[in-house]
N, C-alpha and C positions, 0 to 999 in steps of 0.2 A: 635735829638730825633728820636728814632725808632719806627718803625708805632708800631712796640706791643706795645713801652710806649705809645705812644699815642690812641691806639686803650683801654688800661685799664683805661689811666685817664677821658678819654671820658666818656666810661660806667661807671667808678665811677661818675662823674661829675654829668653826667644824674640821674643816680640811687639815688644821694645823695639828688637832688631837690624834684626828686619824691615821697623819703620819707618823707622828711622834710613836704613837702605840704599834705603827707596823715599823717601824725602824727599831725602835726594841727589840719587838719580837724577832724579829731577822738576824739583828746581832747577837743575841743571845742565844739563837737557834745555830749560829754559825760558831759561836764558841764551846756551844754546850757539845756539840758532832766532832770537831777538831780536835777538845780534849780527850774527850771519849777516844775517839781515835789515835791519837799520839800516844795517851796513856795505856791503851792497850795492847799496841805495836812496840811501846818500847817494853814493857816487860815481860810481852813474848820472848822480843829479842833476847834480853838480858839471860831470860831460863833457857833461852838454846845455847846461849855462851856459856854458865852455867855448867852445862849438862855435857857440852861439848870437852872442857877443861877440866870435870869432873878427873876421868885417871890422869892427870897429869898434875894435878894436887895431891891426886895423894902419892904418885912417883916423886914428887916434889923435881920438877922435871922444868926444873928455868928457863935454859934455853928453848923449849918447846913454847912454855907462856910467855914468853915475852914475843917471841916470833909471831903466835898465834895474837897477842892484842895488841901487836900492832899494826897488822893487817888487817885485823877487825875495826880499828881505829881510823885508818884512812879510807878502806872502801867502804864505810856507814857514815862517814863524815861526822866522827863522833866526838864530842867537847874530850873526854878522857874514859880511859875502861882502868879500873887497878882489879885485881887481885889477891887478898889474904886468906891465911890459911887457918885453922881454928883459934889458931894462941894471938891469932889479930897481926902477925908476921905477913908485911907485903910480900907477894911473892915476886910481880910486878905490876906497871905502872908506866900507860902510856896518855899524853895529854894532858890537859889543865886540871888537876885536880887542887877545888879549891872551895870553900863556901858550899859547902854539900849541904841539901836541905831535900828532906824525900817526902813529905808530910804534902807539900802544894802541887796545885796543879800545874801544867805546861802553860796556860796561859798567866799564872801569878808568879813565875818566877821571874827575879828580878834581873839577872845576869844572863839570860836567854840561853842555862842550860838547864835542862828538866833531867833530875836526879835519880834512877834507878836501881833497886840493885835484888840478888836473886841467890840462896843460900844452896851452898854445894854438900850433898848427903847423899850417903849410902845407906839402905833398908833402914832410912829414919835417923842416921847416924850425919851430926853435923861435924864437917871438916872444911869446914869454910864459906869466904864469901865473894860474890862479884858486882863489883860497881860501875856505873854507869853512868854517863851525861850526853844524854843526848840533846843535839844543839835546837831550838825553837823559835829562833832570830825569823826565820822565814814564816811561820804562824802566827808570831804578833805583829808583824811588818802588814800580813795581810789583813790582819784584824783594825788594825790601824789605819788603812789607804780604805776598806771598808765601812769604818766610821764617817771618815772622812768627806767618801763618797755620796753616804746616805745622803748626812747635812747638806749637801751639795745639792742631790736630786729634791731633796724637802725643800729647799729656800726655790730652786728654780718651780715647783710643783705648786705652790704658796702663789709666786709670781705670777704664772699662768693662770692659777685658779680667781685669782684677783683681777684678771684682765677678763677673763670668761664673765666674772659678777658686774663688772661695769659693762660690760656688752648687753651682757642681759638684763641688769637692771635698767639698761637704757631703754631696748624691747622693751621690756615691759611697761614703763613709763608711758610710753609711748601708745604704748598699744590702749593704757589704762586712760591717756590723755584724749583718745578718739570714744572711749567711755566716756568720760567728763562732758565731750563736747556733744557725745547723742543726749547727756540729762540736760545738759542748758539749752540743747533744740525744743525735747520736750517741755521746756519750763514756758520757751515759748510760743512755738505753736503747738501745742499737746501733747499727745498721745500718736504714736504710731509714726513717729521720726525714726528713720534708719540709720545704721552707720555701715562703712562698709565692712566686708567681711573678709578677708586673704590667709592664707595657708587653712593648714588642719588640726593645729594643738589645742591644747587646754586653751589660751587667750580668745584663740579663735570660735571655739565654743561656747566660752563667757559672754563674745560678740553677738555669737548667731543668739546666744540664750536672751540678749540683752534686745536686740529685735523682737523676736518671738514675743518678750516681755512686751516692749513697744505693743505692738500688734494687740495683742489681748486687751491692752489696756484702753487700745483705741475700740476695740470688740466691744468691752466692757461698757465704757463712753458711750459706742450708741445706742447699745440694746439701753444703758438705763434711757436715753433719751427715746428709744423705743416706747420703753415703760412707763416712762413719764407720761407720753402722748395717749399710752394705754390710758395710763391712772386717768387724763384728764377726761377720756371716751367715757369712761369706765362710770367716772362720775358723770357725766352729764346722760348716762343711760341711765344711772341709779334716780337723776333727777327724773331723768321723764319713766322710769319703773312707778316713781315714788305719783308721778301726775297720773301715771294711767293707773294706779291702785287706787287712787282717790276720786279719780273721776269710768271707774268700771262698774259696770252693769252687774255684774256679779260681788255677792260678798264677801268680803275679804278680813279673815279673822286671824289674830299673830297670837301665840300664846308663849309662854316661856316653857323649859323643860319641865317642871310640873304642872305644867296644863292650864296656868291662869292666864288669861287673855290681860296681854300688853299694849293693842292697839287693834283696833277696827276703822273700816274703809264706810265713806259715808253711807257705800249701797247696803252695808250692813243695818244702818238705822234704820233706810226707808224699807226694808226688806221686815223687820226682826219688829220694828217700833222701840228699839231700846235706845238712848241716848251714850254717846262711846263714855262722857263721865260715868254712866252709871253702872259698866260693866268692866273695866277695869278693874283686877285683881280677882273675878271672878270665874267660873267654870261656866264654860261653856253649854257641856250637857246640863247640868243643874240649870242653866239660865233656858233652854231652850227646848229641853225632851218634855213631853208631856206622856199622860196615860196611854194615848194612841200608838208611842213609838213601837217599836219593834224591839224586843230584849238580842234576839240572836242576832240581827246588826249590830245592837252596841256594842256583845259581847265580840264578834267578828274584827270590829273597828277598835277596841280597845288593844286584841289581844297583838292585835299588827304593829297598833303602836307602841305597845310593851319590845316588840321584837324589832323594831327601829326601822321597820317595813311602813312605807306609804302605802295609803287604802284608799278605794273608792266605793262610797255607798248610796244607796236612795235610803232617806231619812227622812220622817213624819216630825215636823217640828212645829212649835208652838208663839206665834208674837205674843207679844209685851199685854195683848186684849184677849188672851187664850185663841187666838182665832189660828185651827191649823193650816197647815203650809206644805207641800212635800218639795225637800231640795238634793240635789245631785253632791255630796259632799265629796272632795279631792282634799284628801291632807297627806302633806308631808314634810317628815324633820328632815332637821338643818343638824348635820351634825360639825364638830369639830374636827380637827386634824386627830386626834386621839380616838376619834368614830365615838362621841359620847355628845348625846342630843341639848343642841344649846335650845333651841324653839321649835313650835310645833306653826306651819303653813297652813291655815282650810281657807278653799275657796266654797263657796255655797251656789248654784244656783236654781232658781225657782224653777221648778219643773212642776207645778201646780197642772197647767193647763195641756204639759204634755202629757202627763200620764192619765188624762181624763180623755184625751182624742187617743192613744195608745189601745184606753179601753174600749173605746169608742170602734179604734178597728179590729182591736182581738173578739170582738163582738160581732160586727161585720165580717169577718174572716172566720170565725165558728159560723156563722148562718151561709157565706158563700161557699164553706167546704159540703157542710149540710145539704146545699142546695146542691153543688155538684156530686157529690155521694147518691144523691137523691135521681142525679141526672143518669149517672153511669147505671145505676140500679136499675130506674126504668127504660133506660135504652138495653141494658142485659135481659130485663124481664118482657122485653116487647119483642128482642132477637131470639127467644127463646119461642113466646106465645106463637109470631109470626114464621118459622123454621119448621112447628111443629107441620102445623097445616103446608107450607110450602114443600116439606119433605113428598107428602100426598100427592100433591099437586105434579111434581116433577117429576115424582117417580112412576107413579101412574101415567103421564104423559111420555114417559120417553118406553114405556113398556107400550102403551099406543100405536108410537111410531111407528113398532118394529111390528105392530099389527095390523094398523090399517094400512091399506094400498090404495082406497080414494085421494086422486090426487087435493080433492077440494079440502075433505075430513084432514088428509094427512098434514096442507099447509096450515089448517088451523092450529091442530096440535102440534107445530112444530112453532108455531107465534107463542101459545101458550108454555111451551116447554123454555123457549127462549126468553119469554117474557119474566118469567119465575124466575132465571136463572138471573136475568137484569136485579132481579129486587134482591137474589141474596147476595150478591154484589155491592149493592148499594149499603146493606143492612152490613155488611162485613165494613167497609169505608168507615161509615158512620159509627161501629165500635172501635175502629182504630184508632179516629182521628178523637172520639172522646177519651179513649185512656191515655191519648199523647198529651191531650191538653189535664188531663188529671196528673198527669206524671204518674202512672203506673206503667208505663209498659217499657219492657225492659228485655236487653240480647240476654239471648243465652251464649254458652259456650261449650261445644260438643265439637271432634272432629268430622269430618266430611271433606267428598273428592271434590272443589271447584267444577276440575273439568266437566263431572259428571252433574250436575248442575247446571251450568250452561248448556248444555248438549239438552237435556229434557226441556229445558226454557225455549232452547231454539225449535226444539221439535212439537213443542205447543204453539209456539209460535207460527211456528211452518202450517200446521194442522188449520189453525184462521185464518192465513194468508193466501191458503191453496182456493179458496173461491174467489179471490182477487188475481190469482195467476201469480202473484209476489213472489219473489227466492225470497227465503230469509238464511242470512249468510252468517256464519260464523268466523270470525278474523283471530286465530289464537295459536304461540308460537308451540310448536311441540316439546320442547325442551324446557319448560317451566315448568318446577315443581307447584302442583292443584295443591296439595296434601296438606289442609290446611284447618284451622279450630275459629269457628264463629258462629253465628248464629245461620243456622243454613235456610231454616224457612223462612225468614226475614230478606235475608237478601236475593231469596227466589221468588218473593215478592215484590220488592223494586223493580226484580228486571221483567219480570212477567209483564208489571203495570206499563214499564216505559218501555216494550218492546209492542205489547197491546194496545196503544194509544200511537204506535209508528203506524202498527196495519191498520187501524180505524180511520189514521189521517191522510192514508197513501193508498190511491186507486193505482196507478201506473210506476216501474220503476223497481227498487226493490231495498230490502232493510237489508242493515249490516251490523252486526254488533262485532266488537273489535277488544280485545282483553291484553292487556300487557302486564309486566312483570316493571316497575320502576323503583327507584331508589328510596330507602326508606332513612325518615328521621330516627326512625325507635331502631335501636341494635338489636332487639326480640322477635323484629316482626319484619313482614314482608310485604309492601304496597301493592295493589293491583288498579291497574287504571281501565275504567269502561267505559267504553265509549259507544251510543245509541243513534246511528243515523240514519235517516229516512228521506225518501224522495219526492216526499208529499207536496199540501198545501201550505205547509206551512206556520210562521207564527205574525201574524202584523207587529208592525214596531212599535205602535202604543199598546198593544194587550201584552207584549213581552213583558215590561217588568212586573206583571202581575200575576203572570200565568201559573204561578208555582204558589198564591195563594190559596185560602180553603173558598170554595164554592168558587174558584172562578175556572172559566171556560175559554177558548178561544171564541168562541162565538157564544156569549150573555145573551142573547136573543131568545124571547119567549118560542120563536120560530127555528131555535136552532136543528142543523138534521143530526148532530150525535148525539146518543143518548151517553150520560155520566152525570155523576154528583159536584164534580169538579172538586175531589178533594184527593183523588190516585194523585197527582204531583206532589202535591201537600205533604204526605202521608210519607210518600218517598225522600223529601226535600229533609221530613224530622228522621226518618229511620237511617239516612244516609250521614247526617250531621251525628245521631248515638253511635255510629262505626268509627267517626273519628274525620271525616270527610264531608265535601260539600257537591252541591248536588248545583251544574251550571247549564245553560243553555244559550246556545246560539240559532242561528232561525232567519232564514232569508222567505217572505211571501210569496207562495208561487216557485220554489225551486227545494225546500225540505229541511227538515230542522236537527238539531245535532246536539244532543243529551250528553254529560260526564260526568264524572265522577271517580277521585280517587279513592280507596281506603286499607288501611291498613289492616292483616290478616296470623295471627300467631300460626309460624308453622307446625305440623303434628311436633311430639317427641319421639325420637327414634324408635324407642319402644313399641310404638303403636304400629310398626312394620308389619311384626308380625301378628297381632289381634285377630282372631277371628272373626263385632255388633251388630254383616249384614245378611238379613234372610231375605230369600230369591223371591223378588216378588211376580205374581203372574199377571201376564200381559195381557189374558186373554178375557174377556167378557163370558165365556161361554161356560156356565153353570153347572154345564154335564162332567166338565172334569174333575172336579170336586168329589173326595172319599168319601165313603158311606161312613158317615159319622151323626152320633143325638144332638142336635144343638137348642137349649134352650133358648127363648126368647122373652123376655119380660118388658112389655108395653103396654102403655094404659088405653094408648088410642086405639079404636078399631080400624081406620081407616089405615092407622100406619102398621099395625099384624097383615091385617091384608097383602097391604105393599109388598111387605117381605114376603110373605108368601108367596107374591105371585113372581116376585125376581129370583127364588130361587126354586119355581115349579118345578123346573125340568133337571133339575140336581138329584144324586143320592141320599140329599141329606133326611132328615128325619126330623124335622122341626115339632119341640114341644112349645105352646105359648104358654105366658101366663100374664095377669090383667093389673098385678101389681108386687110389690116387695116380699111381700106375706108368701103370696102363690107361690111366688120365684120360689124361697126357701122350701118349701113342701114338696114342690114337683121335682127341685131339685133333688132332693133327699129320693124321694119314691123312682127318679128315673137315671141319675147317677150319668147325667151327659159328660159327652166330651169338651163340651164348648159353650158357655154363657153369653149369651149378647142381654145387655140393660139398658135401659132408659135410666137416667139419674132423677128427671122429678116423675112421682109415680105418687099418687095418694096411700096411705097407711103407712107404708114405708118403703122409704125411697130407693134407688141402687146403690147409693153408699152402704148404705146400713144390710140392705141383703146382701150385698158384697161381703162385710164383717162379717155376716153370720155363715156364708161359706166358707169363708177361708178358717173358721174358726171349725167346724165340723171337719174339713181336711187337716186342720192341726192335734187333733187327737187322733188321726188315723182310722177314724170312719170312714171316709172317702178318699178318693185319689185326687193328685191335683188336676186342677182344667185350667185354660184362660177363661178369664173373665172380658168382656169387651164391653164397655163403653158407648150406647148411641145415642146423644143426648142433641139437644135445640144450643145448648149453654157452647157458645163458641168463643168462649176466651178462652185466654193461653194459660191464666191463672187455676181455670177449673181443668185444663187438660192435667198439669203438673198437680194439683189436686186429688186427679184420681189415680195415677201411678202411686200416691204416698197413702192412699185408701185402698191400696191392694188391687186394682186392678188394675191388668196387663195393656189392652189399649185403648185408641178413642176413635171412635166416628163421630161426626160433626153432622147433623140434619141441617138442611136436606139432603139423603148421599144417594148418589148413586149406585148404579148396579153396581159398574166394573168398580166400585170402590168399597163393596160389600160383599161383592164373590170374591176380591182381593186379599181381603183382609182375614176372611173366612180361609184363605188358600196359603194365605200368608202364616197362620197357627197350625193348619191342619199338618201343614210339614214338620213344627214342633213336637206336634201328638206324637207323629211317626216316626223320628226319631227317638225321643222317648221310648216310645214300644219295642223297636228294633234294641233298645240300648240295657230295655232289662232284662229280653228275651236272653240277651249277651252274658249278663250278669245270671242267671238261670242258668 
């Protein structure tokens, strides 16, 4: 049998149940309402006849019931009505009465009259009865043409539904036969044969499903052909893994998951001296740790590979003749898909001869730090020896100046003033550039005005330039915010240097230093670009790319006419590089050269708007204006008490000396100054430690506070930040000058003053 036959007797099959059971139901719903109805209707009727003829039974009133049933008889169109009275006496009787049967329904009566009848009583009291036939001929005629019609509608419905199953089983055939013909496509050329697709039902989705299937399979098809080509790489990498583990330079040890070596690489024999027969099955550490190794590596290395963690270790290890060995060990497990270790991987390699040249420079590199430790020491303790006396030297000389008026006397001491001033220049240079090559020196980070920084640079600047006739110009836009956090005295020495090496190189013409505001990579910060040009001599085109090295010059010449160390570019070229920036030059011979640099600058916090950090400092050299105040002085030199002495002769002040640490603390005690100036190296005990010992007697409230100041040889920036954290307040640097010691003196005395003013207040 063929699905279509089968697929039409089905749906007939079905179709024929489900009308049979709805033609039941309908007929049986149409006679069950009908009878209900007629049966209801007629013996309504009957009790209204009844009820109506009621007195006229008991008048016993004939002519009235006859008249009355049979008028009731023709316009109800009724089979027969009779009337009896209790004793069972007709009273009358119109129509067929015949075959009475009251027990069936209207639709079971045989004779197509349905029998009623309806018992005539007063307050309970029977006096007869009324009978009825009402005719049904038209209710079963209908129930009949209704059968009739069902069967009719079922065999045509049948018909249809049978012509619908061969249409569709032929679809579908059809449709299933364009199935058939996509598998025999694939049978013969593969995978990934189409059929076409038309409409949108179920068949149609079978179709797409049956492509789609297609497709994958053809997907399928090549990835494995993919995978195949893999498999075969795959292996022939494993071949050549397998050639280069056996012909590798390094040891190559396979163990299984309890740690017994499975196979070893030749480098392992010539490495170890063991034969791979005769360490198979065996441990590794057992075969190859000796007394020398190390317990806290093994235990390190053990405990990694308990935790399925790869390790790497230096291992002390022992050949097959005891003879040790140090090797680089790399092991790591191989686990399963289940993460549970099938073999353990070590690669070994001999690092004998590295960790012998290793020592070889951590030895070398302890005596080269030694030696440069050694360097910056004695370049600190020769800047300090050489400062002490320079201090003398210059400051005595520049108090000369302002004394003698022979022009002959006066240009000597102005060679010597100048000249001292060349060496602690050179001596500053030369501590820069050795704590840059030490890696010690290092920005701070403090707010300060830009602006107000370049404006002092230019106006130092200007100050050298004014015996050459030079402007020195400032190029800078008014609406940039200066207000900015870095290292301030670092960058007012870059531009000093390379503004001071413009008027050294420029007789005619004039400098310009030019400052912008540009776009910045960091979102925190804000770039500034400077730029240094001059309209000198110049730089030649073979000494440019060298010019910014240490010791070099534009003119090397034993003969040259500027005096420098040649390490100011140098110094700038490292301090500009720790901003973040580099430091470039351009330079035509003979028309003037052009300095830049960009770098980046964190702006203040707004907070710091309103800050009160700077005190007024005084402009003026002149020592008379200066408060009558006791200032002690503790210095071991006599040449350098002098000095002071004699720059602040014509002051108020009241200078007590003292010759060393000890003194200091005694005189201090006995004279209760306002103002301490020390020296820091002093024999017996030096400023630090009598610095302690004042601040320590002001901390029980024996005394009152004072500044302490700082005038030492020691000009690093380490021993300034040093004494601020040892309790004193500020630093002078030897050799200083006047205006930089009546300054500084001018600069606390207005401290004092306020103070005084501020307890009187509080009093």
């Amino acid at each position: 049998m063929t699905l279509r036959t089968k697929t039409i007797l089905g749906i007939a099959l079905i179709e024929a149940l489900v009308l049979a059971l709805l033609i039941f139901t309908g007929l049986q719903w149409l006679k069950t309402s009908n009878n209900s109805r007629l049966e209801t209707g007629s013996k309504q009727l009957v009790s209204v006849f009844a009820s109506a003829t009621r007195d006229a039974v008991l008048a016993t009133d004939l002519a009235y019931l006859d008249s009355f049933a049979e008028s009731i008889t023709n316009e109800h169109n009724l089979a027969y009505i009779r009337i009896v009275d209790r004793n069972g006496v007709e009273l009358t009787r119109h129509g067929e009465y015949q075959d009475v049967t009251v027990d069936s329904l209207p639709s079971e009566v045989i004779d197509g009259v349905y029998d009623v009848y309806s018992n005539i009583e007063v307050a309970g009291q029977y006096y007869g009865k009324v009978e009825m036939g009402v005719r049904v001929s038209d209710f079963q005629a209908l129930m009949s043409q209704a059968t009739r019609l069902s069967i009719l509608i079922a065999v045509l419905e049948m018909v249809l539904v049978a012509i619908f199953s061969f249409a569709l089983g032929t679809y579908l055939l059809r449709r299933l036969d364009k199935l058939k013909q996509g598998v025999e496509r694939i049978e013969k050329i593969g995978p990934g044969a189409q059929i076409t697709v038309t409409g949108n039902d179920e068949v149609s989705q079978v179709s797409e499903a049956f492509n789609s299937m297609s497709r994958s399979l053809a997907n399928a098809q090549e990835n494995l052909a993919k995978k195949h080509e893999q498999q075969v790489v795959l292996t022939e990498k494993i071949t050549e893994l397998a050639q280069v583990a056996e012909h590798a330079r390094d040891a190559i040890i396979i163990t299984d998951a309890k740690g017994l070596i499975t196979w070893v690489n030749p480098a392992f024999e010539v490495l170890t001296g063991y034969r791979s027969a005769d360490v198979i099955g065996k441990q590794p550490g057992k075969l190859l740790q000796g007394a020398g190794t190390d317990a806290a590596t093994v235990e390190q290395m053990s405990k990694a590979l308990d935790e399925k963690r790869p390790v790497k270790v230096e291992l002390l290890n022992y050949s097959s003749n005891g003879q040790p060995y140090w090797v680089e060990m790399d092991i790591s497990p191989v686990l399963d898909s289940d993460g549970e270790v099938i073999r353990f991987i070590a690669v070994e390699r001999d690092i004998t001869e590295r960790r012998q040249v290793n020592k070889q420079l951590e030895s070398a590199l302890e005596q080269a730090t030694k030696a440069n430790n050694a360097k910056s020491e004695f370049l600190a303790n020769m800047s300090h020896e050489i400062r002490t006396p320079m201090n003398a030297i210059m400051g005595l000389s520049e108090m000369l100046l302002d004394q003698v008026t022979v022009p002959e006397l006066h240009g000597k001491l102005k060679i010597i003033n100048k000249s001292a001033e060349n060496l602690v220049t050179v001596i500053n240079d030369i501590l820069d550039y050795s704590k840059i090559e030490a890696g010690k020196l290092t920005l701070t980070q403090s707010p300060f005005d830009l602006r107000e920084v370049l404006e002092q640079a230019i106006e130092l600047s200007a100050y050298q330039a004014k015996s050459k006739g030079l402007p020195v110009i400032l190029d800078m836009p008014s609406d940039i915010d200066t207000r900015v956090v870095g290292d301030k005295g670092r960058l007012n020495q870059v531009l000093l240097n390379l503004l001071g090496n413009a008027v050294k190189f420029t007789e005619k013409g004039h400098i310009k230093l030019t400052v912008a505001e540009v776009e910045s990579m960091a979102s925190q910060s804000v770039s500034y670009r400077f730029i240094i040009e001059d309209t000198g001599m110049g730089i030649p085109s073979d000494r440019l790319p060298f010019i910014m090295e240490k010791f070099e010059q534009v003119d090397n010449s034993a003969t040259r006419e500027f005096e420098g160390t040649g390490l100011g570019l140098a110094i700038c070229k490292h301090l500009i590089a720790m901003f973040g920036g580099q430091l470039a030059v351009e330079s035509e011979e003979g028309v003037g050269s052009r300095f830049s640099f960009t770098i980046p600058l964190e702006p203040q916090p707004a907070q710091q708007e309103q800050t009160v950090q700077p005190l007024r400092t005084v402009a003026t050299v002149d020592e008379s204006v200066l408060p009558k105040l006791t200032v002690l002085v503790a210095e071991d030199s006599q040449v350098n008490r002098m000095l002071v002495e004699a720059m602040l002769a014509n002051s108020q002040l009241e200078l007590v000396f003292a010759k060393d640490g000890i003194e200091a603390v005694e005189l201090y005690q006995r004279h209760q100054p306002d103002m301490v100036i020390t020296d820091i190296s002093m024999p017996r005990k030096d400023g630090y430690a009598a610095t302690a010992e004042i601040r320590a007697l002001q901390k029980n409230g024996r005394f009152p506070w004072c500044p302490v100041i700082a005038l030492s040889a020691h000009a690093m920036v380490e021993e300034k930040e040093n004494s601020h954290q040892r309790g004193l307040d500020d630093y002078l640097t030897k050799p200083v000058k006047k205006v930089e010691l009546v300054n500084m003196i001018a600069k606390w005395s207005e401290v004092i003053s306020q103070q005084v003013k501020a307890k009187k207040m509080i009093d």
